[in-house]
C-alpha positions as CSV (number, residue, x, y, z in Angstrom):
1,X,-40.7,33.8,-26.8
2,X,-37.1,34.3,-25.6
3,X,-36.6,32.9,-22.0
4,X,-33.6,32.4,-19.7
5,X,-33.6,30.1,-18.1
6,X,-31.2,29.7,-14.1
7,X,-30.2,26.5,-12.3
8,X,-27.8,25.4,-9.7
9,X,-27.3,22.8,-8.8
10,X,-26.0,20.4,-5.4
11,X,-22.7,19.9,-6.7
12,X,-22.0,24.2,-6.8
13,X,-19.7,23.9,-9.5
14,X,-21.4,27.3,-11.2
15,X,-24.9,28.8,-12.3
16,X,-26.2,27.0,-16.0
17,X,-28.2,29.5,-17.6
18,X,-29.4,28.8,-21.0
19,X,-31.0,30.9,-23.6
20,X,-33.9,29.2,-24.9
21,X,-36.6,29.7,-27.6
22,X,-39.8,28.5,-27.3
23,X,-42.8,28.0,-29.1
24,X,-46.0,26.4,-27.2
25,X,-47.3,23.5,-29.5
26,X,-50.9,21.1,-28.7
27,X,-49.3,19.6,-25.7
28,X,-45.6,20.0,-25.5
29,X,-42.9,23.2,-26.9
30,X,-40.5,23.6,-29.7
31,X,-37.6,24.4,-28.0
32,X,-34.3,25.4,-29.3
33,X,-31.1,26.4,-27.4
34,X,-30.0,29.7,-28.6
35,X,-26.8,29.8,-26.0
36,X,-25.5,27.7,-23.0
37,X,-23.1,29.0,-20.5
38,X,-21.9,27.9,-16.7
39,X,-21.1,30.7,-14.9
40,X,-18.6,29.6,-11.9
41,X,-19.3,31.0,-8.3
42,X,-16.5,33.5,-7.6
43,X,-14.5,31.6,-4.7
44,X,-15.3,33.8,-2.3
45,X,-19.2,33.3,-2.4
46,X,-19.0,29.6,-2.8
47,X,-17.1,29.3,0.3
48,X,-19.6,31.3,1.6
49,X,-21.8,28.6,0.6
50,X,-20.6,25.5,1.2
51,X,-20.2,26.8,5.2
52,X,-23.9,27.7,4.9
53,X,-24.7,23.8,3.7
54,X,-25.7,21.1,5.7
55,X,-24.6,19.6,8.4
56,X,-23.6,23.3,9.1
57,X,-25.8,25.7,10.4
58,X,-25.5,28.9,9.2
59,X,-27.2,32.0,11.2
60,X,-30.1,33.9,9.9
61,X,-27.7,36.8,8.7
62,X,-25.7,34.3,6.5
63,X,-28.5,32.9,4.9
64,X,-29.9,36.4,4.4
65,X,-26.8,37.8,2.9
66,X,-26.5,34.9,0.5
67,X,-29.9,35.2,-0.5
68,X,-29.2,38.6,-1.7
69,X,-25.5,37.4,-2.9
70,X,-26.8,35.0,-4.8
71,X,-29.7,36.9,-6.6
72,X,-26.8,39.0,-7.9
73,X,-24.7,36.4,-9.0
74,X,-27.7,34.6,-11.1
75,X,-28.6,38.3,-12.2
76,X,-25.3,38.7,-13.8
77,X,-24.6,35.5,-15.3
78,X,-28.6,36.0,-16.9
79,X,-27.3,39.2,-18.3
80,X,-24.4,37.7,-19.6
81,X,-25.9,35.1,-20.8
82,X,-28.8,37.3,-22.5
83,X,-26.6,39.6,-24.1
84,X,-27.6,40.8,-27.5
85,X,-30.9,39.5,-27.4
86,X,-34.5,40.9,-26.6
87,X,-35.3,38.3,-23.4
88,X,-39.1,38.2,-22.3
89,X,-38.2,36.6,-18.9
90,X,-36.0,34.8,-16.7
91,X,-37.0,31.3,-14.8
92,X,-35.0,30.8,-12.0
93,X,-34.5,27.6,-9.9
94,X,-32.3,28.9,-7.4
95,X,-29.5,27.4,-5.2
96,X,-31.1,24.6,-2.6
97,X,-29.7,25.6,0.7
98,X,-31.4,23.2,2.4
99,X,-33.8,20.6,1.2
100,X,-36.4,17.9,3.6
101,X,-39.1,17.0,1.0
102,X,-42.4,15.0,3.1
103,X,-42.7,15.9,6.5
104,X,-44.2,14.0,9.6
105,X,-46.9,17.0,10.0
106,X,-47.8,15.9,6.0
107,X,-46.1,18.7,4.3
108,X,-43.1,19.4,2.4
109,X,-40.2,21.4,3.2
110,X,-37.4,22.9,1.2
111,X,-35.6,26.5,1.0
112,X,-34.3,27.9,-2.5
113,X,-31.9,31.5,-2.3
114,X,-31.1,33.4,-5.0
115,X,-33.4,36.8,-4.7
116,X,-34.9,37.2,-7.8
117,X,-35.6,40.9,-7.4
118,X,-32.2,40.8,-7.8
119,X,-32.4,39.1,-10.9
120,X,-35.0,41.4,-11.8
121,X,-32.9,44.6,-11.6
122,X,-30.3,43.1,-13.8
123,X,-32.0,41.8,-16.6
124,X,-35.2,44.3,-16.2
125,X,-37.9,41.3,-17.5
126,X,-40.2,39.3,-15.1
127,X,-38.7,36.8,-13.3
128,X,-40.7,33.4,-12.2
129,X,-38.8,31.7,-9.5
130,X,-39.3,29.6,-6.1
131,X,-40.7,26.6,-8.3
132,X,-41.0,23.9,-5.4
133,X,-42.7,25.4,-2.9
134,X,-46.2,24.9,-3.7
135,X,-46.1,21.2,-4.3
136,X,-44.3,21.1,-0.8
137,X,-47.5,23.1,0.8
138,X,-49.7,20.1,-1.3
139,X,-48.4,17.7,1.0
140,X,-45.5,17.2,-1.8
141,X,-41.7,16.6,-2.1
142,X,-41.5,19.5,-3.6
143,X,-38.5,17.4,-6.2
144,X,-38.0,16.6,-8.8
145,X,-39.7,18.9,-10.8
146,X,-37.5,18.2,-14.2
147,X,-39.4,14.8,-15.1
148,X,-42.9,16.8,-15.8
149,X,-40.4,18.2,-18.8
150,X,-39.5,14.8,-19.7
151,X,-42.6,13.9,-20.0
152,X,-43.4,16.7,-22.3
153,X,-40.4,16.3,-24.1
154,X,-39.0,12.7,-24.4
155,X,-41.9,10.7,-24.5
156,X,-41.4,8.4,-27.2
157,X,-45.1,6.4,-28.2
158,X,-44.8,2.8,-28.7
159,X,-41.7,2.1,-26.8
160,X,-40.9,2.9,-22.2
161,X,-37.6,5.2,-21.8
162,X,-35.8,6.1,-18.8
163,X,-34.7,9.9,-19.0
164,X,-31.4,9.8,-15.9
165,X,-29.9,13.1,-14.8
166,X,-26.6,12.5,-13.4
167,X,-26.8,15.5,-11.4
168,X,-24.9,15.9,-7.8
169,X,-27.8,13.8,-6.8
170,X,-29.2,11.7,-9.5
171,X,-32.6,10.7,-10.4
172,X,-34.8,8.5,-12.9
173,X,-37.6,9.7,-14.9
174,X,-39.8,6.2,-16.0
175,X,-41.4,7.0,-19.0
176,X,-44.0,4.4,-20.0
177,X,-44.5,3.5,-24.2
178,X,-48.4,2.8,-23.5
179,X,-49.4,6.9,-22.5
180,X,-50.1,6.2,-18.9
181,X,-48.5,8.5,-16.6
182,X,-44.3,8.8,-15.7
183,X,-42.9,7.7,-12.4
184,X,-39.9,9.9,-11.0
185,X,-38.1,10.1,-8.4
186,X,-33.9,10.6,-6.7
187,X,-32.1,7.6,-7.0
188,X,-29.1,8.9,-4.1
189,X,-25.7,10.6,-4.8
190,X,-25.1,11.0,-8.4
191,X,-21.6,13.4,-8.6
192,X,-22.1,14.6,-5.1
193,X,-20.0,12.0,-3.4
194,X,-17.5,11.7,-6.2
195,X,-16.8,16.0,-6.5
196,X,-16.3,16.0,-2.6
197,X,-13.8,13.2,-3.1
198,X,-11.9,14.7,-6.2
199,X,-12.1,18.3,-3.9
200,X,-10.3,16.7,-0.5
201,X,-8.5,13.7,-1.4
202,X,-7.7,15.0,-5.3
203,X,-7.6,19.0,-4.4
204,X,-9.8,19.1,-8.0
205,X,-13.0,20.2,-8.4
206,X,-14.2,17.1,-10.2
207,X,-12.7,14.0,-11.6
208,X,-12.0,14.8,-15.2
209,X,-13.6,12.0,-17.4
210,X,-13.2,9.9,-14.3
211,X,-9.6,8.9,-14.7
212,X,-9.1,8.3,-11.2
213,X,-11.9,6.3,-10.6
214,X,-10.7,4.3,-13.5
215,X,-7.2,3.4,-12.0
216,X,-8.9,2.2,-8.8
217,X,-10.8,-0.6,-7.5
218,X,-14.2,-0.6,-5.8
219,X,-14.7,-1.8,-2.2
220,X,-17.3,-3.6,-2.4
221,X,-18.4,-4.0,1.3
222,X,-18.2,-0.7,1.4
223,X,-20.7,-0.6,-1.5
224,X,-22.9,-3.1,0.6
225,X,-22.9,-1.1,3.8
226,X,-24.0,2.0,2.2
227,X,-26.3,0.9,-0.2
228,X,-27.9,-0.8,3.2
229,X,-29.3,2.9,4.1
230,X,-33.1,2.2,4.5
231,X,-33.6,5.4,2.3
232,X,-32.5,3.3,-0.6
233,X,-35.5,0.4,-0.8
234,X,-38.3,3.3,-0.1
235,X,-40.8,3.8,-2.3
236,X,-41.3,7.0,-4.4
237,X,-42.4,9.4,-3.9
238,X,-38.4,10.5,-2.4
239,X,-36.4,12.8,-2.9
240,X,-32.9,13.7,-1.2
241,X,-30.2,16.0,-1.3
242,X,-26.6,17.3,0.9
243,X,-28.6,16.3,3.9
244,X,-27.9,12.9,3.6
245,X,-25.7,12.5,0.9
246,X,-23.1,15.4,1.6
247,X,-19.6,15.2,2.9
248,X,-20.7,13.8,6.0
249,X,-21.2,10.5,4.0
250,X,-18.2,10.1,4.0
251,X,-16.9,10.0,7.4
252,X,-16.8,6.2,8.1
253,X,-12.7,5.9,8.9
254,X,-13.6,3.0,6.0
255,X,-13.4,5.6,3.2
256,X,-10.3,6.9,4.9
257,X,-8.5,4.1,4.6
258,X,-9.0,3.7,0.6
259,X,-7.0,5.3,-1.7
260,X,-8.3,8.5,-3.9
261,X,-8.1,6.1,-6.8
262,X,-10.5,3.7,-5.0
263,X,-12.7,5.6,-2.5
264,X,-13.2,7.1,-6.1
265,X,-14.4,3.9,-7.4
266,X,-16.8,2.7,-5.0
267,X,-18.6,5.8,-5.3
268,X,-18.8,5.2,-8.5
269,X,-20.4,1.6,-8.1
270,X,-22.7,3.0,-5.2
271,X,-24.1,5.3,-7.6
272,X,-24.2,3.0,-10.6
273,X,-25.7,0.0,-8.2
274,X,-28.5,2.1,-6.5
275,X,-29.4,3.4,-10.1
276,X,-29.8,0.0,-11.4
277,X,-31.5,-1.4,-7.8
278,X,-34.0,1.3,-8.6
279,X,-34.3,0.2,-12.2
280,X,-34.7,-3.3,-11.4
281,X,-37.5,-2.8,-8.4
282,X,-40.0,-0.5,-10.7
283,X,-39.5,-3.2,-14.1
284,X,-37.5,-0.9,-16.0
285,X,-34.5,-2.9,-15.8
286,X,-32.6,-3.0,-19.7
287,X,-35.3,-0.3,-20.8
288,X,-33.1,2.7,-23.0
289,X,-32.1,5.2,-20.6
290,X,-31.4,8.9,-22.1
291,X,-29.1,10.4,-19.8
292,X,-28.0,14.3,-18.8
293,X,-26.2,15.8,-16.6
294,X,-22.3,16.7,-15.5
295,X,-22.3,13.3,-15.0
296,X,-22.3,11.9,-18.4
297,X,-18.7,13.3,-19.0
298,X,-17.9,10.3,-16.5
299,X,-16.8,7.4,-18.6
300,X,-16.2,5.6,-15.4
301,X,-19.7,6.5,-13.8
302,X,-21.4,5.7,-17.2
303,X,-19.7,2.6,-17.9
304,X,-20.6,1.3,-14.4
305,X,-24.2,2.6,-14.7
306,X,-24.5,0.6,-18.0
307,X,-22.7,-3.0,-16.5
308,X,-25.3,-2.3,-13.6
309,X,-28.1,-2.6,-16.0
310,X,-27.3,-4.0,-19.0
311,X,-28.3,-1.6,-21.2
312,X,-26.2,1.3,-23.0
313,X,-26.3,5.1,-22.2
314,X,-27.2,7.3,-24.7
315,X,-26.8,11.7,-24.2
316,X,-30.4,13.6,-24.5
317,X,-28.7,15.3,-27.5
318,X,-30.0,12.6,-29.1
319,X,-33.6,14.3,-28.8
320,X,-32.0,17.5,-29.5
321,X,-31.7,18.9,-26.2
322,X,-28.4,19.4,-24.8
323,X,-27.5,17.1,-22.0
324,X,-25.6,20.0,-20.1
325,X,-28.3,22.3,-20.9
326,X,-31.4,20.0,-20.0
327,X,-32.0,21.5,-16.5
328,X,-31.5,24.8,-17.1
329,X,-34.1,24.9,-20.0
330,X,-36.4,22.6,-18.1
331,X,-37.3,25.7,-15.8
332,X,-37.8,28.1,-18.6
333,X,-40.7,25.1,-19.7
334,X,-41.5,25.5,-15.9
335,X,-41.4,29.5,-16.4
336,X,-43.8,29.5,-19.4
337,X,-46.3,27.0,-17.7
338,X,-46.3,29.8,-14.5
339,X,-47.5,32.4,-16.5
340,X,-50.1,30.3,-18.7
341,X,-51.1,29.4,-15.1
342,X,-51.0,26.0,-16.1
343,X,-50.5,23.1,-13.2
344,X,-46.5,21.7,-13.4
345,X,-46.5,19.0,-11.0
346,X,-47.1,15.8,-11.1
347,X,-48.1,14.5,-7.9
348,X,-48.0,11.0,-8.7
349,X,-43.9,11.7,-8.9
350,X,-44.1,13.9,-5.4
351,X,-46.9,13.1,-3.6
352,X,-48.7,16.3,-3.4
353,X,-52.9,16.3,-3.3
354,X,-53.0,17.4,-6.5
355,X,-51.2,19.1,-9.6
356,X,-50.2,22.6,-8.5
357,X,-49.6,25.8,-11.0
358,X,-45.7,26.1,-9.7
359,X,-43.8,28.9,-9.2
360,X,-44.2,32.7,-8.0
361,X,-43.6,36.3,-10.2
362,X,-41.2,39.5,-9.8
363,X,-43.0,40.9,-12.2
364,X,-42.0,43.6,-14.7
365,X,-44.3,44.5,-17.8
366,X,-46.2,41.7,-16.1
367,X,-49.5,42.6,-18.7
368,X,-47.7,43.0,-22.1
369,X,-45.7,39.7,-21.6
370,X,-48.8,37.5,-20.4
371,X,-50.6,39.3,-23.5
372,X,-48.1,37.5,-25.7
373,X,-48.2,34.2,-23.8
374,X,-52.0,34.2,-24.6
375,X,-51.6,35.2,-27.9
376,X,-49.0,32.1,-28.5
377,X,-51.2,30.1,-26.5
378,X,-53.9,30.6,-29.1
379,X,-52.0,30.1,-32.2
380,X,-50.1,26.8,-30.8
């Protein structure tokens, strides 16, 4: 089965979309990457975008346009992703507009665009999309939804592992050596602080390799006094996202009076410290951690992460999955577990009432194509 499989994420620097083969085994897939490509917004949409992002507050007909904007975007860049190859379907994340997680009323929250009707009309295979929202109606987060993948995929028997995606937001996936079940979970601001940075005080999307953190020199109060956001010492289940951790973060006059070079290293350390806090509170402090994500092209951010807790950072590609990649072919697993209608939450890692089959269909050949999934099924 041939899947493609759509993310983007918080930090909108493009849509991943990854070509993926995959074969259903006992309990986990074979997966192997067949292409990878980012696909940047065009500049026009993701200003579009970012004015729709919190704090803002974007009307109804924004949000409705970009829906439909954004289904075409992901549509093309599946096509051209896809091209030359017979795809059976497309998984699509979608772009998080807006993301609460656990509500006071006991359920969870979250909005996803990206119409995958859209999708469907530009690819003409079944499309499985809007992953998160049944775990949110559970009583769930609704995130992350990567670390059930982990656990299919990177559980290594005999010895715990900690799978880190340094994402715009990062998070930890605890992955115990003894079979018993994973602990997950967003750590805080991962790239999200440091893009926003490189963007207004660098005018560059990013900070290549992390050069300019490298030449500066953390504040460390300034470290203290974020890190002292109550957010930090909860207890998982918690997720986050641009609601707390966007540009408004930033608006203490403190970061204004640093220099790029080091209001580019403290956000750095105040990723690298609440990564290791995190670590260090749920006993996996100096376990291996398997990293993915933008992130890891960071030698600053991953040099810091591994001072913070003494261990060293290895890439996924390690386990043969590519660490840019890793998302992107996480919800084609996510995809294929839709349409075997088999539960892909864990709601020990969200807090829902109980695993949920994830995900709804735009379907197209909807019979044929869950004909072959039960046909794989019963050969794995």
């Amino acid at each position: 089965m041939i899947a493609v499989g759509l993310m983007s994420g918080t930090s909108l620097d493009g849509i991943d979309a990854a070509v993926v083969e995959l074969r259903p085994s006992a309990a986990s897939y074979a997966l192997r990457l067949l292409r990878f490509e980012t696909i940047p917004y065009d500049d026009a949409l993701e200003r579009r975008l970012r004015a729709a992002l919190p704090p803002n507050e974007p009307t109804a007909r924004a949000i409705c346009e970009l829906d439909a904007d954004v289904g075409a975007a992901f549509g093309k860049a599946a096509a051209h992703a896809a091209r030359g190859l017979q795809v059976d379907f497309v998984a699509s994340h979608g772009q998080t507009l807006y993301h609460l997680g656990r509500r006071a009323n006991g359920t969870g929250a979250t909005l996803q665009i990206g119409d995958a009707f859209a999708i469907r009309e530009r690819v003409g295979v079944t499309v499985a999309y809007d992953f998160r929202r049944a775990d949110c109606a559970a009583g769930g987060e609704g995130a992350p939804l990567v670390p059930y993948v982990d656990a299919l995929l990177l559980r290594a028997h005999g010895a715990p592992r900690v799978a880190l995606n340094l994402g715009g937001i990062a998070n930890v996936t605890l992955i115990p050596g003894d079979g018993r079940e994973v602990v997950a979970f967003d750590v805080g601001p991962g790239n999200m602080l440091l893009d926003e940075l490189a963007r207004t005080r660098l005018g560059q999307p990013f900070d290549g390799g992390g050069a300019a953190a490298a030449r500066g020199r953390a504040d460390e109060r300034l470290v203290e006094r974020f890190l002292a956001d109550p957010w930090f010492a909860r207890e998982p289940p918690k997720s986050t996202g641009r609601e707390r951790f966007g540009a408004h973060a930033l608006a203490d006059e403190a970061w204004g009076a640093l220099t790029a070079e080091d209001a580019l290293a403290t956000a750095v350390e105040i990723a690298a410290r609440a990564i290791a806090d995190a670590l260090e509170r749920q006993g996996f402090k100096g376990v291996p951690i398997m990293a993915s994500g933008g992130g890891l092209h960071n030698r600053s951010l991953v040099e810091a992460i591994a001072r913070r807790t003494g261990t060293e950072i290895s890439s996924c590609a390690a386990a043969g999955i590519d660490p840019d990649a890793k998302e992107a072919m996480a919800f084609a697993v996510l995809g294929y577990e839709l349409l075997r209608e088999r539960p892909a939450g864990l709601p020990r890692v969200t807090g829902a009432a109980g695993a949920r089959v994830l995900g709804a269909l735009a379907p197209h050949r909807l019979e044929q194509l869950l004909a072959r999934v039960r046909m794989e099924v019963e050969q794995a």
